[in-house]
N, C-alpha and C positions, 0 to 999 in steps of 0.2 A: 718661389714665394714661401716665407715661412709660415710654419703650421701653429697659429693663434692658441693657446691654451687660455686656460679659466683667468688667470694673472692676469694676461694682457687684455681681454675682454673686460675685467674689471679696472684698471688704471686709466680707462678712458670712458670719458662720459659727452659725447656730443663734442668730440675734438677737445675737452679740456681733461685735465691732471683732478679725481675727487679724491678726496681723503673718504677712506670707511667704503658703505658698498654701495654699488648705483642701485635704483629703483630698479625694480623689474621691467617697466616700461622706457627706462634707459638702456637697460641693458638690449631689450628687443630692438630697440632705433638701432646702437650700437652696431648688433648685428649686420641690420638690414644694409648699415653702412659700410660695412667691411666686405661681405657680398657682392654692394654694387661696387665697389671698388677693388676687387676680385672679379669678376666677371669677367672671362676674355683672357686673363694673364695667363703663363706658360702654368704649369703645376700649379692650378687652383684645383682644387680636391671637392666636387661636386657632392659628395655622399656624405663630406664632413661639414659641407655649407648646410645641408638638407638636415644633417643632423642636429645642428648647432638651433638653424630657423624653429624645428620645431619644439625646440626646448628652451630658446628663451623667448619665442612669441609665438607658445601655445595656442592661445584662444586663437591666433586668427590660422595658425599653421596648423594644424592639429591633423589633416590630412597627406600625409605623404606626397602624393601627387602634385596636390597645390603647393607645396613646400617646394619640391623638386620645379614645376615652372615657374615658380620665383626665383631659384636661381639660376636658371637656363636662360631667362627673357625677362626677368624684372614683373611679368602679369601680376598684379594686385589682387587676391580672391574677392 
């Protein structure tokens, strides 16, 4: 699996192409979507999911832990 940098997190927005930058709250769906669709695959990189969840959907990931069982099992906090 290739390893996602800040570019490719930003040229998508909800499966589509934005011009300029996504909302923050695009960018967190963004994530949450590339996650679940990482999940499972061969080299998906668990500490770099967990790192990514908590920095671009702070308010709700803001705890480690809960960041780490959202990508382990999708659980919702």
């Amino acid at each position: 699996m290739k390893k996602l940098n800040i570019q490719d997190v930003q040229l998508v927005s909800g499966g589509e192409y934005v011009h300029g930058e996504p909302t923050p709250d695009m960018l967190c769906f963004d994530t949450r979507l590339m996650i679940m669709a990482g999940r499972g695959e061969a080299g998906f990189d668990v500490s770099a999911a967990v790192h990514s969840l908590m920095k671009y959907c702070g308010g709700d990931f803001w705890d480690p832990n809960e960041a780490h069982e959202y990508v382990m099992s999708g659980a919702y906090p």
